[in-house]
C-alpha positions as CSV (number, residue, x, y, z in Angstrom):
1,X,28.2,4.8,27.1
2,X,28.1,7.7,24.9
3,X,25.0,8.8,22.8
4,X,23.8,8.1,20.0
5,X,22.6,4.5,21.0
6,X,20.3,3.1,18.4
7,X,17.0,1.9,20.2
8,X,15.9,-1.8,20.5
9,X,13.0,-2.5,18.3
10,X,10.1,-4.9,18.0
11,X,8.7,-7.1,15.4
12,X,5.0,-7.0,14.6
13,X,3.0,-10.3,15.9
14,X,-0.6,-11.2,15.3
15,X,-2.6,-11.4,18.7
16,X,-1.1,-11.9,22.2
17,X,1.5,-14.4,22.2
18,X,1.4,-17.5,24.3
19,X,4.2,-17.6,26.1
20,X,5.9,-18.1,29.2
21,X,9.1,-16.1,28.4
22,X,7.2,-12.5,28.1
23,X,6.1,-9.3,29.8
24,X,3.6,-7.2,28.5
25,X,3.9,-3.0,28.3
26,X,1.7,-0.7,27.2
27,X,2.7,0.5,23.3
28,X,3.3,4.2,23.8
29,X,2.1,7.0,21.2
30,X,5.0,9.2,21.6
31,X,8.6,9.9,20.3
32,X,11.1,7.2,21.0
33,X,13.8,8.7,23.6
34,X,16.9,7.8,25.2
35,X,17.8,10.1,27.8
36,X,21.1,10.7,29.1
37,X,22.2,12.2,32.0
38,X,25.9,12.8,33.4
39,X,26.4,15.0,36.2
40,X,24.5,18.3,35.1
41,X,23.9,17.4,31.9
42,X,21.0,15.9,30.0
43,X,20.6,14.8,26.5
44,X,17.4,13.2,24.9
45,X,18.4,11.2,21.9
46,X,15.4,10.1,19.5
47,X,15.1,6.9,17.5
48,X,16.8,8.5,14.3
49,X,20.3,9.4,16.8
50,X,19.1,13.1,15.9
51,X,19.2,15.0,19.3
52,X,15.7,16.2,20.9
53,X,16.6,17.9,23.5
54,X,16.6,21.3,22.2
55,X,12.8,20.8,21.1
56,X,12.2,19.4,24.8
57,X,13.6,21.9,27.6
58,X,10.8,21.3,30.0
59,X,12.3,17.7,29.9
60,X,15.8,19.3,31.6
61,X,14.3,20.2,35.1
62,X,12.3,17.6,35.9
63,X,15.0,14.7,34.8
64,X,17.4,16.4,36.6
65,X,15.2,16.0,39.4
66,X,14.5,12.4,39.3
67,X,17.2,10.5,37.9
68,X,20.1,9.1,39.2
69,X,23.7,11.4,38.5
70,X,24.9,9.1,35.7
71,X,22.2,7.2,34.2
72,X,20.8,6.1,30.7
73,X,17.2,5.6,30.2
74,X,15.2,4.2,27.4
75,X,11.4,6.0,27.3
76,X,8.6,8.0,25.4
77,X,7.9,11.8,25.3
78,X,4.2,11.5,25.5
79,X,2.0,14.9,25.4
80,X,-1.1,14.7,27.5
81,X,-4.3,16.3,26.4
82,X,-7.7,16.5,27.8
83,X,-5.9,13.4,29.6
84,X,-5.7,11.6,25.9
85,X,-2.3,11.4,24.3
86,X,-2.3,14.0,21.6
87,X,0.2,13.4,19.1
88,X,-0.8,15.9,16.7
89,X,0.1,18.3,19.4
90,X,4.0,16.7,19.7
91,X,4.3,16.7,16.5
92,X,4.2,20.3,16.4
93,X,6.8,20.6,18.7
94,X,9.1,20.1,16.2
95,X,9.8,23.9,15.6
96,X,13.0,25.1,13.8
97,X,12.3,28.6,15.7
98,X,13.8,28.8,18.9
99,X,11.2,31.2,19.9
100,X,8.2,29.0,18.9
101,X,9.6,26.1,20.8
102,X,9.8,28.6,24.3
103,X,6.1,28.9,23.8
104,X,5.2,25.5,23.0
105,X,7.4,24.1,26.0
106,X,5.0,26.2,28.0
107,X,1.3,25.6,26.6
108,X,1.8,22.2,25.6
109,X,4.4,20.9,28.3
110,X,5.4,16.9,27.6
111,X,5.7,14.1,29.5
112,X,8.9,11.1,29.7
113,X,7.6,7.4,30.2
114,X,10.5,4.9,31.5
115,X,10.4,1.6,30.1
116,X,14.0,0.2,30.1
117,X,17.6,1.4,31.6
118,X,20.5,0.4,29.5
119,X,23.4,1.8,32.2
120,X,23.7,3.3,35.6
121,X,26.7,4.8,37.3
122,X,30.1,3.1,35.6
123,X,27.6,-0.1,34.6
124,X,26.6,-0.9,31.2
125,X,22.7,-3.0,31.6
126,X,22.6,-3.9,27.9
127,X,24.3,-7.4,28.1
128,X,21.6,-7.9,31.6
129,X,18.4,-9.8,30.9
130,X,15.6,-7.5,30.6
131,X,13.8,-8.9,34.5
132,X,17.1,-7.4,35.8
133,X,16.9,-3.9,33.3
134,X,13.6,-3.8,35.1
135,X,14.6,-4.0,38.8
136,X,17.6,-1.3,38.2
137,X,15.1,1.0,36.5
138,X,12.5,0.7,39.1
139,X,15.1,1.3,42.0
140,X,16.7,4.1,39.4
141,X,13.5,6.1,39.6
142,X,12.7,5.8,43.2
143,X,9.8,7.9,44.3
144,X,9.7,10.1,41.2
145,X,6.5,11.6,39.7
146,X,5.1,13.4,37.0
147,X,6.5,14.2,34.5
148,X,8.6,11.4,35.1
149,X,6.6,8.1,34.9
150,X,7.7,4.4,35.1
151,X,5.8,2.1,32.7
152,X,3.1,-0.6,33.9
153,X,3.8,-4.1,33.4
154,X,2.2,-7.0,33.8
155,X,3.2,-10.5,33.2
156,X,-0.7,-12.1,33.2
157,X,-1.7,-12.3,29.7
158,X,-5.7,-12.0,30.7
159,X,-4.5,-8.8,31.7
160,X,-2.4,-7.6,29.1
161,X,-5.4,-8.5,26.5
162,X,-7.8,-6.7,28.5
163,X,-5.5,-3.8,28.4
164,X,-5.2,-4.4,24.5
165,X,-8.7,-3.1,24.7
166,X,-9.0,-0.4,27.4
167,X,-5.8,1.6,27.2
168,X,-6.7,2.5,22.8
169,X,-9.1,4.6,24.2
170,X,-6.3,6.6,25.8
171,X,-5.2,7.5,22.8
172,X,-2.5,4.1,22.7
173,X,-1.8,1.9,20.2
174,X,-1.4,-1.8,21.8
175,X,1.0,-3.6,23.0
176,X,4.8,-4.2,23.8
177,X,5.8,-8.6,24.6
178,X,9.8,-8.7,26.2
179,X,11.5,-11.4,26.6
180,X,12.3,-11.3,30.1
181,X,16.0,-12.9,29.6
182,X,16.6,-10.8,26.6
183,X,20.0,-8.5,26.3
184,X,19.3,-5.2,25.1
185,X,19.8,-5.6,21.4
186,X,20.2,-2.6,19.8
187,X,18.2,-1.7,16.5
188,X,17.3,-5.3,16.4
189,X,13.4,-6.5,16.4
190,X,13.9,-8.9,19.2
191,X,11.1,-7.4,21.2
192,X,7.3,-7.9,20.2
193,X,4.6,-5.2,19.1
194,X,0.6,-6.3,19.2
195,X,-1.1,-3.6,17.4
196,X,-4.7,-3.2,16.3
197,X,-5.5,-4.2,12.5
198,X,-8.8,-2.8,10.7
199,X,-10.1,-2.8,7.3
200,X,-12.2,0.2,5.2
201,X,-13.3,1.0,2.0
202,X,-11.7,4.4,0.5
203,X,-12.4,6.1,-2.4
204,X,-9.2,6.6,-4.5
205,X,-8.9,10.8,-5.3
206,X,-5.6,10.9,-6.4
207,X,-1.7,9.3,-6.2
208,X,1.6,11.1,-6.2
209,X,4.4,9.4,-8.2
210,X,7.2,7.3,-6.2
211,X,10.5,9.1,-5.7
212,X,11.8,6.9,-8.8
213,X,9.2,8.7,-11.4
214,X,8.4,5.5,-12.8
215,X,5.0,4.6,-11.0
216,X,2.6,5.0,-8.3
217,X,4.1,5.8,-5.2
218,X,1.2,6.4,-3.2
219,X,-2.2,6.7,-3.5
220,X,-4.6,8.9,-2.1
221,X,-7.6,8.6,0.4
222,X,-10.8,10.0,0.5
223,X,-13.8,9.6,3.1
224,X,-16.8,11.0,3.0
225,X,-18.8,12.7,6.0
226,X,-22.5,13.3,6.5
227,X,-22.9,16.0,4.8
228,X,-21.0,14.2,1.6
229,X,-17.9,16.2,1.3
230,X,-15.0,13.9,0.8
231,X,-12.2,14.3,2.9
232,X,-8.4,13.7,2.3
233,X,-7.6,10.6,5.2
234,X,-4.3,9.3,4.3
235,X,-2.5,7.1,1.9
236,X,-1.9,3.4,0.7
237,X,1.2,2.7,0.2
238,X,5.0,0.3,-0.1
239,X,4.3,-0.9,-3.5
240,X,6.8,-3.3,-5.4
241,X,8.5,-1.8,-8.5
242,X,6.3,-3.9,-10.4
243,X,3.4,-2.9,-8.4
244,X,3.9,0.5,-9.0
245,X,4.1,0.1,-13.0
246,X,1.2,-1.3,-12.9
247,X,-1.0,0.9,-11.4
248,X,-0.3,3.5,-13.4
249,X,-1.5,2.0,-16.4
250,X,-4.7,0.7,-14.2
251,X,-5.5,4.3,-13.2
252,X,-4.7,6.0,-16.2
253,X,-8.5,5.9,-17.8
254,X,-9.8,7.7,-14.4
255,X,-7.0,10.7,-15.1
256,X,-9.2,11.9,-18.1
257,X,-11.5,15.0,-16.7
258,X,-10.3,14.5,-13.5
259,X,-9.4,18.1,-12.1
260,X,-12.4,19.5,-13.8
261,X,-14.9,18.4,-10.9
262,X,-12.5,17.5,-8.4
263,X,-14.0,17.6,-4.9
264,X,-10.2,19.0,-3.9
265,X,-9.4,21.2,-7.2
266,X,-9.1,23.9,-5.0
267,X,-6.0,22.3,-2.4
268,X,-2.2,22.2,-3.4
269,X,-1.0,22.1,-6.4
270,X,-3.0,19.2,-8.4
271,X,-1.6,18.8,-11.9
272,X,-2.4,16.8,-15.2
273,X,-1.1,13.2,-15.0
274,X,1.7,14.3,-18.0
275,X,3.0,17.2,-16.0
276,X,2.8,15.6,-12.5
277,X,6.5,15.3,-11.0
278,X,7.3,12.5,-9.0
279,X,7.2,12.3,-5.1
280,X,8.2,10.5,-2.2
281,X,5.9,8.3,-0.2
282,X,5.2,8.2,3.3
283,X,5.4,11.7,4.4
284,X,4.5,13.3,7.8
285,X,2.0,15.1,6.3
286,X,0.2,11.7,4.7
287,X,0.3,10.3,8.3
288,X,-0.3,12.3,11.0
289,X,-1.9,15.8,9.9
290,X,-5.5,16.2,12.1
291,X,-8.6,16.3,9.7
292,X,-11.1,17.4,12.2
293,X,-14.2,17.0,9.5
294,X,-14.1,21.4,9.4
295,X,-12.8,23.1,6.2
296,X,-9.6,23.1,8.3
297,X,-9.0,19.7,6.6
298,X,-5.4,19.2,5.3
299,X,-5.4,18.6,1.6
300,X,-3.1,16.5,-0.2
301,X,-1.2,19.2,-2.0
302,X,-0.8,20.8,1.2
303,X,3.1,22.2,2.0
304,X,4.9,19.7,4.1
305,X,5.9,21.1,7.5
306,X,8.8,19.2,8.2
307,X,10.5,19.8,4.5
308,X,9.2,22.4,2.5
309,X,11.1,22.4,-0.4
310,X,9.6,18.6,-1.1
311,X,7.3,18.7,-4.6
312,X,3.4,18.0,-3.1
313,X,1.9,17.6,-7.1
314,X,-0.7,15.0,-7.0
315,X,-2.6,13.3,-9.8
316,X,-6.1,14.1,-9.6
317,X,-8.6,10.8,-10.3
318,X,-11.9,10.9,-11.1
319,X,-14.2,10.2,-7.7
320,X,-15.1,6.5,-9.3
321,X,-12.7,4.0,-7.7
322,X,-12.9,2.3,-4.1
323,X,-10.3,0.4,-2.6
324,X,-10.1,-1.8,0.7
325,X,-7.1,-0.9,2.8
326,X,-5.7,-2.2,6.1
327,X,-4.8,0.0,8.9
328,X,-3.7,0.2,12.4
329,X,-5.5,2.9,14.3
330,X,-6.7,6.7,13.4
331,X,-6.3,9.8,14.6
332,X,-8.2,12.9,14.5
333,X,-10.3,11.2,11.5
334,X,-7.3,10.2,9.3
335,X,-5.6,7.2,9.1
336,X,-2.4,7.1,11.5
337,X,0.0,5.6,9.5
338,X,0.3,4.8,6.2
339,X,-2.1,1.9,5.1
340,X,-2.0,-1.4,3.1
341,X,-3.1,-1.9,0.1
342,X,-5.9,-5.2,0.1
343,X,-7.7,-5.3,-2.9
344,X,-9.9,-2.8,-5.0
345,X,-14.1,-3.2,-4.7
346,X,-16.3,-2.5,-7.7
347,X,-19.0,-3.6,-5.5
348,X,-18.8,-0.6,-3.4
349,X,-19.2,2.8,-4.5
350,X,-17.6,5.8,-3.7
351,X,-20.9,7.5,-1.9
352,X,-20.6,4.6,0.4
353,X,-17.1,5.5,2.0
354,X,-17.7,7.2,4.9
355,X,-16.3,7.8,8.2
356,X,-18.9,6.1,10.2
357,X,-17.3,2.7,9.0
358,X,-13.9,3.4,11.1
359,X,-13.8,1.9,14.7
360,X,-13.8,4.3,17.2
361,X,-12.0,2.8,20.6
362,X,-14.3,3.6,24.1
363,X,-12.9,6.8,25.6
364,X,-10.8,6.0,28.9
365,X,-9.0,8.5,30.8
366,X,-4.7,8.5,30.5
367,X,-4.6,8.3,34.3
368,X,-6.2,4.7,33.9
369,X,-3.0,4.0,31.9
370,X,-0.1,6.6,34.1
371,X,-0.2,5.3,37.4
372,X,0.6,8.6,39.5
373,X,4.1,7.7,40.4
374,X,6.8,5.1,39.8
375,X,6.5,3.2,43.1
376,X,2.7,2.8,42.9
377,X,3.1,1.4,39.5
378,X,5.7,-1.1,41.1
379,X,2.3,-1.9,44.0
380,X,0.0,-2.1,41.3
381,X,1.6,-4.4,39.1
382,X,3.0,-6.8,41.8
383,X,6.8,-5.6,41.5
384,X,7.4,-5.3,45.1
């Protein structure tokens, strides 16, 4: 088997599923990895077959180490913080400097989760049902440790909900369901993901025209905090073409006067709606940028770090609008993913979007979730 290998994937499902046929994981918070090893060499492949290895060299030693001579693994690259996953912090490990990366690999060190094995020695695993996957991945990592860590799993769905709840406040984001007699199936959703769903009000600041130019292509989010400054927290968007039309026209009165008394006049480069250019949607910087509630917040015009040259114009909106969006989980105050669109509220007003509306998950320790070593995972979980 020779890299890339495009990862198996997994469908979103409302609540646990109730069934038989299924295992549950914890859902990581990480980067996607498949690691390959032959002999002396290792290789970390990431979800987009773009290799991650050079961004990762604490990775080399420790894999080395632990994993059989000819091997391929499917896994997360966590980083551990204040024993929370931090994925603000492994997003910046994505460093074009070679220099930069050296340092970070030393200060902010990651960490490799197992969770399937697709081949060992001169065997290909991805025509085996996932129960056997498991075994050879279990025996694969004998008595390794940390970094190195083998998944928990349970097959007890009282447990697997009651880790829906404990293990977000770890810093992770649900649950994985397998089919235990499942093939690996590469970049196909045949596996399950049980994820966390919320609602807020947000005040609409701003949009950035789709990649197309002609319409919305996202729109931006404000909060407020206590002290009333609003508070850039993400975006709404994955319109339809029609969608998109539309909203411009529906926006277009709150354009007039906008920049004027913008609460973010000062950040990026905020332009009149008739010489805003347009912009892609669902950037890195719209997702996963840290807004700590400081005036360290990151601004919607703010450059992107993973492609500078992208245009960050933005149209500014009067603060007047509130909309109800649906979203997964935050981090760091902002909205971790990209959020859906529900419906606008006139009944709300923009003074009453405020952070203190946002579910915060109990604080649990990541050593709840990481059992210290591969073979007490297997004791703990009933795998022996």
């Amino acid at each position: 088997m020779n890299p890339p290998v495009k990862p198996m994937l997994a469908k979103a499902v409302a609540g646990i599923p109730d069934r038989d046929d299924v295992v549950f994981e914890p859902k990581w918070d990480g980067f996607r990895c498949i690691v390959f090893r032959d002999g002396d060499e290792i290789l970390l492949g990431s979800r987009n077959e773009k290799p991650l290895t050079r961004y990762f060299p604490e990775m080399v030693a420790p894999l080395l180490a632990s994993l059989p001579d000819k091997v391929v693994i499917d896994g997360e690259l966590i980083l551990v913080t204040n024993n929370h996953l931090d994925f603000d912090a492994l997003q910046q490990r994505i460093h074009p400097a070679e220099s930069r990366v050296a340092m970070l690999s030393q200060s902010t060190p990651a960490q490799f989760v197992a969770f399937d094995l697709l081949a060992i020695g001169d065997q290909d695993m991805r025509t085996a049902p996932f129960s056997e996957r498991r075994a050879a991945l279990v025996n694969a990592l004998g008595d390794a440790g940390p970094p190195i860590h083998l998944t928990r799993l349970t097959a007890d769905k009282a447990e697997a909900a009651q880790w829906f709840v404990d293990f977000e406040g770890a810093g992770l984001d649900g649950l994985i369901a397998k089919p235990t007699s499942d093939p690996y199936l590469e970049n196909k959703r045949a596996q399950l993901k049980i994820k966390h769903v919320r609602t807020a009000d947000a005040v609409i600041a701003g949009y950035r025209w789709h990649k197309d130019g002609k319409g919305v292509g996202s729109l931006l989010l404000g909060l407020h905090d206590d002290e009333g400054e609003l508070h850039h927290v993400g975006v709404a968007a994955s319109f339809t073409a029609k969608r998109r039309a539309e909203l411009v026209d529906e926006l277009a009165p709150l354009t007039s006067g906008a920049l004027s008394n913008h609460p973010w006049k000062g950040w990026g480069r905020a332009q009149p709606e008739d010489t805003a250019q347009p912009e892609d949607t669902a950037q890195p910087e719209d997702t996963a940028q840290p807004n700590s509630g400081t005036s360290e917040v990151r601004m919607p015009g703010a450059p992107n770090r993973w492609n500078g040259k992208k245009d960050h114009s933005w149209v500014p909106l009067r603060i007047e609008q509130v909309v109800e969006v649906k979203y997964n989980a935050t981090l760091n105050g902002r909205f971790r993913e990209v959020t859906r669109f529900l419906r606008w509220r006139p009944d709300k007003t923009p003074a009453q979007c405020t952070f203190d509306q946002l579910e915060e998950p109990i604080p649990v320790g990541l050593d709840t979730v990481l059992l210290s070593t591969p073979l007490a995972s297997k004791a703990a979980d009933g795998q022996d």
